[in-house]
C-alpha positions as CSV (number, residue, x, y, z in Angstrom):
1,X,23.1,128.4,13.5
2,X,21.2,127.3,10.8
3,X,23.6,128.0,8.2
4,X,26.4,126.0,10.2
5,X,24.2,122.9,10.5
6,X,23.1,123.5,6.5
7,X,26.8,123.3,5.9
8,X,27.6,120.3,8.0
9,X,24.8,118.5,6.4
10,X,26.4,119.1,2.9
11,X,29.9,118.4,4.2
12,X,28.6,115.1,5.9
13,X,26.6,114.2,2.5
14,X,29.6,115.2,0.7
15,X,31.8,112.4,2.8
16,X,29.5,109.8,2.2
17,X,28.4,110.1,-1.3
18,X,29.4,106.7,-2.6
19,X,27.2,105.3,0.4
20,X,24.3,107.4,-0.1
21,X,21.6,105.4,-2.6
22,X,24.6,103.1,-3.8
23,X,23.1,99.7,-2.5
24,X,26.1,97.6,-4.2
25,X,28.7,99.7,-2.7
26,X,27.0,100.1,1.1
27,X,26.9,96.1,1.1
28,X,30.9,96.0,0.0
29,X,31.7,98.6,2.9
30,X,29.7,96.7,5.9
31,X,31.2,93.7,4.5
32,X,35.0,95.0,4.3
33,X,33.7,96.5,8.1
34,X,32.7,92.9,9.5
35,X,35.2,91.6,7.7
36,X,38.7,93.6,9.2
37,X,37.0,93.2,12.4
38,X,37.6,89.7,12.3
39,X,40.9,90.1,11.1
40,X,42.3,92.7,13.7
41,X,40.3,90.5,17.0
42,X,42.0,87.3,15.5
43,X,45.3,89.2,15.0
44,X,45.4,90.3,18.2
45,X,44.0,86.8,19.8
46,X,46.1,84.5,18.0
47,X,49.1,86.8,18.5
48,X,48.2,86.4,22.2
49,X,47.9,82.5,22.3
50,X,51.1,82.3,20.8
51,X,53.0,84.0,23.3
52,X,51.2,82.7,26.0
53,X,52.0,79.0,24.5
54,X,55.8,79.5,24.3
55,X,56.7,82.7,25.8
56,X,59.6,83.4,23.1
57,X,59.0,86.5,21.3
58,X,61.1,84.6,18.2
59,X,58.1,81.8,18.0
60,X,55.8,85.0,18.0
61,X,57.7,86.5,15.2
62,X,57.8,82.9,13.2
63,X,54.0,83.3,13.7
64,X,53.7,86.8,12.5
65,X,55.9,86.1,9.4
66,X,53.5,83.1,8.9
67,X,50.7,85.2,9.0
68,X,51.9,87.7,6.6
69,X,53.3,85.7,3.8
70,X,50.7,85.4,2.1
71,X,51.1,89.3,1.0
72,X,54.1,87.8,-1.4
73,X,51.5,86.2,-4.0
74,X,49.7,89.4,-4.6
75,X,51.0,89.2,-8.6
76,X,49.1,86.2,-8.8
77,X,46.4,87.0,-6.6
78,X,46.0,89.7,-8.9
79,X,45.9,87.8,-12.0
80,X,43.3,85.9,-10.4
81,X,41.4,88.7,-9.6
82,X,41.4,89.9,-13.6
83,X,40.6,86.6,-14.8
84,X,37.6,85.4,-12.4
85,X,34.9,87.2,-10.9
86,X,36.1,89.2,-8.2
87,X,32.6,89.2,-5.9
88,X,33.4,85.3,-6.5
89,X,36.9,85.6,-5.1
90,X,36.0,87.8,-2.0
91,X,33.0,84.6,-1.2
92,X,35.7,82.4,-1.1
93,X,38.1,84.0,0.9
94,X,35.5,85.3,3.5
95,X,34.3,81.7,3.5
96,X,37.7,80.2,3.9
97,X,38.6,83.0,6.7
98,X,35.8,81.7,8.4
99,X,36.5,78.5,8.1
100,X,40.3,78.7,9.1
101,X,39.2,80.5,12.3
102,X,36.5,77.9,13.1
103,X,39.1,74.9,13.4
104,X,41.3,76.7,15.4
105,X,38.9,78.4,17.5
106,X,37.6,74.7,17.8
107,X,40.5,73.1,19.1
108,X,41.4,76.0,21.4
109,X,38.1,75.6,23.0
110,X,39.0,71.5,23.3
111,X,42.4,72.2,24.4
112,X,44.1,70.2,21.8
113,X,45.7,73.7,20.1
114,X,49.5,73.0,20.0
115,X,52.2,76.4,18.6
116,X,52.4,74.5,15.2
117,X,48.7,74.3,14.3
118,X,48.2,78.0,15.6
119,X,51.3,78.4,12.9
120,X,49.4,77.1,10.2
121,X,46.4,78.3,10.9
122,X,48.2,81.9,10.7
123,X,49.1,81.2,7.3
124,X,45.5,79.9,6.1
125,X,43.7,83.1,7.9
126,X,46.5,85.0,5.9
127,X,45.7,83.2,2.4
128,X,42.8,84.3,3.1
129,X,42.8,88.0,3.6
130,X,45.9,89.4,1.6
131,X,44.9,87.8,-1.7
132,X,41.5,89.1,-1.7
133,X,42.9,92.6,-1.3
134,X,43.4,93.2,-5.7
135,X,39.9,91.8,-6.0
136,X,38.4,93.8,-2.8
137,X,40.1,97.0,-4.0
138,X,39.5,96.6,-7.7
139,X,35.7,96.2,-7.5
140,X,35.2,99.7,-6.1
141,X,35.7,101.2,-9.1
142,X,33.0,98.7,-10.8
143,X,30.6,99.8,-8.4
144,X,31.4,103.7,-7.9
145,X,32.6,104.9,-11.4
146,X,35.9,107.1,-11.5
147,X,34.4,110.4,-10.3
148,X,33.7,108.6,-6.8
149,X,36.5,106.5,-6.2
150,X,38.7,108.7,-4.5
151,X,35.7,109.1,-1.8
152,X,34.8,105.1,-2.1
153,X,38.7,104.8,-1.2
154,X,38.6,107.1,2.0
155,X,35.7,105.7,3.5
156,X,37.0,102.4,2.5
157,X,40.3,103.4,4.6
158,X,38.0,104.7,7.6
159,X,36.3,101.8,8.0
160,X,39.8,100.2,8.3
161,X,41.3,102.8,10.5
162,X,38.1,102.6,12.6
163,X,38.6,98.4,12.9
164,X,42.2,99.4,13.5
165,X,40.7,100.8,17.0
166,X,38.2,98.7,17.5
167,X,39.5,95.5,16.7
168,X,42.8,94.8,19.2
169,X,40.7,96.6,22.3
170,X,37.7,94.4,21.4
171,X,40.2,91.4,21.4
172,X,41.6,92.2,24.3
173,X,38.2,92.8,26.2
174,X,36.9,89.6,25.2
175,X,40.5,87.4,26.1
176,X,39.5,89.1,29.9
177,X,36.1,88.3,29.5
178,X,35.5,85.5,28.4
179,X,38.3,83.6,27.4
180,X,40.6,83.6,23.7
181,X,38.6,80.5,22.5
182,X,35.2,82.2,23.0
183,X,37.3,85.6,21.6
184,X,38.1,83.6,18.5
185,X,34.6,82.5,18.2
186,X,33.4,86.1,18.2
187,X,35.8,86.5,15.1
188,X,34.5,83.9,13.2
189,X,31.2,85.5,13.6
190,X,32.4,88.6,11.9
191,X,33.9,86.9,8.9
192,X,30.1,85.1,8.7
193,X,28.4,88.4,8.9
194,X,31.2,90.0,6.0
195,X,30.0,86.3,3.7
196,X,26.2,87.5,4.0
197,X,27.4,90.7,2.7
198,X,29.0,89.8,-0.4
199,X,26.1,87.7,-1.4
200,X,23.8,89.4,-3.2
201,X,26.4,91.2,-5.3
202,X,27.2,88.0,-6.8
203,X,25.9,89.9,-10.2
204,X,29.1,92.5,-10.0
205,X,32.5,91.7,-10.3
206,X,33.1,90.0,-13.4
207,X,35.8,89.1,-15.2
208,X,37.8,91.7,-17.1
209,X,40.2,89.5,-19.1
210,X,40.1,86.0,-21.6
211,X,40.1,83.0,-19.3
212,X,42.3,81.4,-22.2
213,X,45.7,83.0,-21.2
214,X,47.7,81.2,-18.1
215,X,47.9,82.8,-14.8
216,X,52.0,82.7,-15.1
217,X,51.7,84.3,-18.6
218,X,49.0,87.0,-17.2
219,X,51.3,88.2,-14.2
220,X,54.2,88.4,-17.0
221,X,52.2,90.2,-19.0
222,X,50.9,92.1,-16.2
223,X,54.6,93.1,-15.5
224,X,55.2,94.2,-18.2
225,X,52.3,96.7,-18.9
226,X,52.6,98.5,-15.7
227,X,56.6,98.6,-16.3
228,X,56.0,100.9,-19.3
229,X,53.5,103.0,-17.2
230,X,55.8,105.3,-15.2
231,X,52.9,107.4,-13.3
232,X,51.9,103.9,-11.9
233,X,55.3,102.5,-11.4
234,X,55.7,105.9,-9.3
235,X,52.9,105.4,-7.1
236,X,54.2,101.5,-6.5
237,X,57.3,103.2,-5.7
238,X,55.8,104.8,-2.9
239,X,54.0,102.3,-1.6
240,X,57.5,100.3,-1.2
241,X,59.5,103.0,-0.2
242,X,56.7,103.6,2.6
243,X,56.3,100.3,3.5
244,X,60.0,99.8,3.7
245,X,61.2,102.7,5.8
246,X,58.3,103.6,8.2
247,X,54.7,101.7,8.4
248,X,57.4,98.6,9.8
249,X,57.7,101.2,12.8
250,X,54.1,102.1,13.6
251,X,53.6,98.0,12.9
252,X,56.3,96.8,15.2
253,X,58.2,98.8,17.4
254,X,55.8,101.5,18.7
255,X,56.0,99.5,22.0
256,X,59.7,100.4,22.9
257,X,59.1,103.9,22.0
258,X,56.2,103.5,24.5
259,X,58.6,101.7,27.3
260,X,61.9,103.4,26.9
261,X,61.4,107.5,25.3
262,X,58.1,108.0,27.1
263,X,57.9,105.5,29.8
264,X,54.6,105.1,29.3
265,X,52.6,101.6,30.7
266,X,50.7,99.5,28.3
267,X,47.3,102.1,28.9
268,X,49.7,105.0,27.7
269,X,50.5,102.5,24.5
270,X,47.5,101.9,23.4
271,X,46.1,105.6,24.2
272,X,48.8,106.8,22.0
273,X,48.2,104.3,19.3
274,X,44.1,105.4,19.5
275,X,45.3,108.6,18.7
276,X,46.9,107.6,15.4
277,X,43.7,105.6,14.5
278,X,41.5,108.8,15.5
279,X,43.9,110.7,13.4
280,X,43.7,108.2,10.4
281,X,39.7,108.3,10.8
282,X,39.6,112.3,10.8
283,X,41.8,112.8,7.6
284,X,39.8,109.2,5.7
285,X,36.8,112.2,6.5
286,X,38.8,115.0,5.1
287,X,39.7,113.4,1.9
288,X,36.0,111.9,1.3
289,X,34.6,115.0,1.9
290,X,36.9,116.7,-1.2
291,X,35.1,114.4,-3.7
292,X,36.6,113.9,-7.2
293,X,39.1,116.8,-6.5
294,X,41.9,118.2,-8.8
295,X,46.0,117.4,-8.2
296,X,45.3,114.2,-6.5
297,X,49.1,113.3,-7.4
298,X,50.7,116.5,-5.5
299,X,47.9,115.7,-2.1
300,X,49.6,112.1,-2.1
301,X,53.2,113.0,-2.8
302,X,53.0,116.4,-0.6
303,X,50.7,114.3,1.8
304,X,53.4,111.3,2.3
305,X,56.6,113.7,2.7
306,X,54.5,115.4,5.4
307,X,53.6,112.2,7.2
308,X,57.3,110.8,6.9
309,X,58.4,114.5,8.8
310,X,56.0,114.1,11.1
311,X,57.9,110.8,12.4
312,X,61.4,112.4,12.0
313,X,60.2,115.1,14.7
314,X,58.2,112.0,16.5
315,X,61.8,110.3,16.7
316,X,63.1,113.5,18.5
317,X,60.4,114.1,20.8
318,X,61.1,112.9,24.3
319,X,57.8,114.8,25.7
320,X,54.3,112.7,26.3
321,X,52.2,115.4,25.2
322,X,53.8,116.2,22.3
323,X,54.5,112.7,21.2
324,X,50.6,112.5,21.9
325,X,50.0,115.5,19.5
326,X,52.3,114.3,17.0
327,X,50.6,110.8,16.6
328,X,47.2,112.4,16.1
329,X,48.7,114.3,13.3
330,X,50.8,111.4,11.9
331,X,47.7,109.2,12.1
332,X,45.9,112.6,10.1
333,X,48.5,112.9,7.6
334,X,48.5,108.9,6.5
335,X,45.3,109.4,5.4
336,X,46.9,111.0,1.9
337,X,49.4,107.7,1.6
338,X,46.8,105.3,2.3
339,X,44.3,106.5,0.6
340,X,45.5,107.8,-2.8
341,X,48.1,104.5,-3.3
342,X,45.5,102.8,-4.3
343,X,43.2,105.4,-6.0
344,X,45.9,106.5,-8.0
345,X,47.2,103.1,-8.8
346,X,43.2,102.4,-10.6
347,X,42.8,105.8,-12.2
348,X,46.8,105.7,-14.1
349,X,46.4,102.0,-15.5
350,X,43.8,100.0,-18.1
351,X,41.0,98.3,-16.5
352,X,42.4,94.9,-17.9
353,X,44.9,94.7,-15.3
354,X,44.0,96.7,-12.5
355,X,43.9,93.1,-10.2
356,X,47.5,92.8,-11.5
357,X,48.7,96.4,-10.4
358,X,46.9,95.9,-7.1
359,X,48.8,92.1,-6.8
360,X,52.0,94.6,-6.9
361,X,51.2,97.0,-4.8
362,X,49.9,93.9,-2.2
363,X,53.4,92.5,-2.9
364,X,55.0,96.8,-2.3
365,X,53.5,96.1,1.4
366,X,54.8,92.2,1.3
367,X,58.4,93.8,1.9
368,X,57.4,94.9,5.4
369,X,58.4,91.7,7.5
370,X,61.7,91.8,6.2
371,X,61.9,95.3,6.3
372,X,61.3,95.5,10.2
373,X,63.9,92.6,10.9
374,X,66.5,95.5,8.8
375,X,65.2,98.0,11.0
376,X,65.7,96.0,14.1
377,X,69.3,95.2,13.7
378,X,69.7,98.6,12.9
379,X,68.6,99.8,15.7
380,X,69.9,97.4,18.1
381,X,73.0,99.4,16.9
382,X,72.2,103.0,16.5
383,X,69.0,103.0,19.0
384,X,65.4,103.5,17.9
385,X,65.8,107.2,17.7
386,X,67.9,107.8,15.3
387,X,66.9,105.2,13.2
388,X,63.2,106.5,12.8
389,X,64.8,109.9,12.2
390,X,67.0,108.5,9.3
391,X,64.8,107.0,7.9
392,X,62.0,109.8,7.8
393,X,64.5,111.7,6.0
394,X,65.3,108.9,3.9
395,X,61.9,108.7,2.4
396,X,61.8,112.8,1.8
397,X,64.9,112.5,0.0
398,X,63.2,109.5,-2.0
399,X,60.2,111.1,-2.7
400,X,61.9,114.8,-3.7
401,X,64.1,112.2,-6.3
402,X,60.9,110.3,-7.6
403,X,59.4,113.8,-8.1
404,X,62.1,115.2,-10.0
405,X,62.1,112.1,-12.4
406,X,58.3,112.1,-12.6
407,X,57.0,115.5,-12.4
408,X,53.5,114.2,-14.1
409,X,52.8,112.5,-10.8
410,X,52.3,115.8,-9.2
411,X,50.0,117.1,-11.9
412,X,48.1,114.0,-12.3
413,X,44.2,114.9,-11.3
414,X,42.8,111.3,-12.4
415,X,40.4,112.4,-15.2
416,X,41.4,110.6,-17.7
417,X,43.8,107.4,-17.7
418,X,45.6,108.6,-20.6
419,X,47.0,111.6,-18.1
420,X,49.4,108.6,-17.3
């Protein structure tokens, strides 16, 4: 008994080693906690109000789109994020989050909130949060070093997944509660608590590259470096192909396979959508846990054509329990994909334009609002079914291809840069 708690212990210290005595590090990941918090309550409030305003699932999906546009400017956010401080940059969008939320959580509360401020205010709220992601993501590494990033990453993801849970049911609780004005207040609340965070690491962060150069002559330049880089162009390849094919599924139509292959209730939704973010929160563990381990490139390649099988056999189930079982394991399995896209993208380019790299990979993920309104009119043709399974297989194919043409990706173990 002894032995089996001795070796939890290490296991456990092993998982959190980049939070254990790493005071910079443990403020960034309460802060990124408080601060996804916010964003997935306010997601799910706003999403809410705007539905309940005009009862048109089209005005909902203007709102969305709002929302997410912002993703489209991560090459400049990225630039940004190499040419000022990046603990700056997070201050001001937490700040401006916070500030976003409090005018429309302020009008709600007067009842003066019409659909086209609740628009705009979707579209500040998203200037907000997917511009800071090069900045947010690039500072790990500052504070870490290389031989802890790929744990930083994964407990960095499972405080996501764990918001990912939290968040919506929280929202939800408190619209039942208390109200989605009150709900929103709540949200703002977590952006100030993420603010509080982020200031005493106002000393990290700084700027990697010469002020003198243009923002629009940095993301060219940017561009260009990565291009020649084909280990990170591979990664970013991924992350669109991904992004393009399957996360528009979990992210948009996960009710219908609720409704009409399970017919399952809105309880049965959200219990199977837990189990994903369970799943997501158990492999986060798994891959903290591993440390600074070799053949990072084959666990995220291998890792990702697992996860996109795992949704080709989800698109033929038509049993509850199994489609139950099968989310778990799809939610396990993303962990590689989420995880590693972005540790791999810092550990195969220069430190110089690791901002810009993550501004591509935030604009990679950008593609998903158009994506889903592909997938959509597809399905409304072939059904659900069959397009999930197509496209599972789609991105296996893809991935098989990029692996033939870049066999360095699955070698790559992240030790040195130059591997790349």
């Amino acid at each position: 008994m002894t032995t089996d708690s001795t070796g939890n212990d290490r296991g456990l210290r092993a998982a959190l080693a980049s939070l254990r005595g790493n005071r910079p590090f443990q403020r960034l990941w309460f802060s990124n906690v408080f601060f996804f918090s916010g964003v997935w309550t306010q997601t799910l409030v706003l999403g809410w109000l705007a539905f309940d305003m005009t009862h048109s699932e089209f005005l909902v999906a203007v709102f969305t789109a709002a929302r997410l546009a912002p993703m489209l400017l991560g090459p400049v956010a990225g630039a940004f994020a190499d040419r000022h401080n990046r603990v700056r940059l997070l201050v001001v969008a937490c700040a401006w989050a916070m500030g976003a939320v409090s005018v429309v959580a302020a009008l709600a509360t007067a009842g003066l909130l019409p659909y086209w401020v609740l628009v705009v205010g979707g579209l500040a709220i998203g200037l907000a949060q997917s511009p800071s992601q090069p900045a947010r993501a690039s500072l790990v590494l500052e504070l870490v070093g290389r031989e802890n990033l790929s744990n930083a990453n994964a407990l960095n993801a499972m405080a996501l997944n764990m918001t990912q849970v939290i968040g919506p049911g929280l929202g939800g609780a408190l619209i039942a509660a208390v109200g989605a004005p009150a709900a929103l207040w709540v949200s703002t609340a977590w952006y100030g608590a993420s603010l509080a965070l982020l200031l005493p690491l106002r000393g990290y962060g700084k700027a990697v590259h010469d002020q003198a150069q243009s923002v629009l002559a940095m993301v060219v330049g940017g561009f260009r470096i990565i291009g020649r880089n084909r280990l990170a162009v591979a990664v970013l390849l991924v992350t669109l192909a991904a992004n393009t094919l399957l996360w528009p599924v979990y992210q948009s139509f996960m009710p219908v396979f609720a409704e009409e292959s399970l017919g399952l209730d809105a309880a049965g939704l959200g219990a199977l959508l837990t189990c994903c973010g369970i799943g997501g929160l158990v492999g986060s563990l798994v891959i903290a846990g591993l440390g600074d381990f070799r053949h990072k490139g084959a666990v995220f390649v291998v890792g990702t054509a697992v996860w996109a099988s795992l949704w080709v056999l989800f698109a033929l189930s038509g049993s509850v329990p199994l489609s139950f079982v099968l989310m778990c394991v799809i939610g396990l399995s993303s962990a590689a994909f989420g995880v590693l896209q972005t540790t791999l993208l810092l550990l195969t380019t220069d430190p110089a334009v690791h901002g810009r790299a993550l501004g591509l990979q935030e604009l990679a993920i950008g593609i998903m609002p158009m994506a889903t309104l592909v997938l959509g009119a597809i399905a409304e043709r072939a059904g659900l079914d069959r397009t999930v399974f197509g496209a599972g297989l789609l991105l296996v194919v893809a991935l098989v291809v990029l692996t033939l043409r870049v066999p360095d990706l699955l070698r790559f173990s992240g030790k040195d840069v130059r591997e790349g």
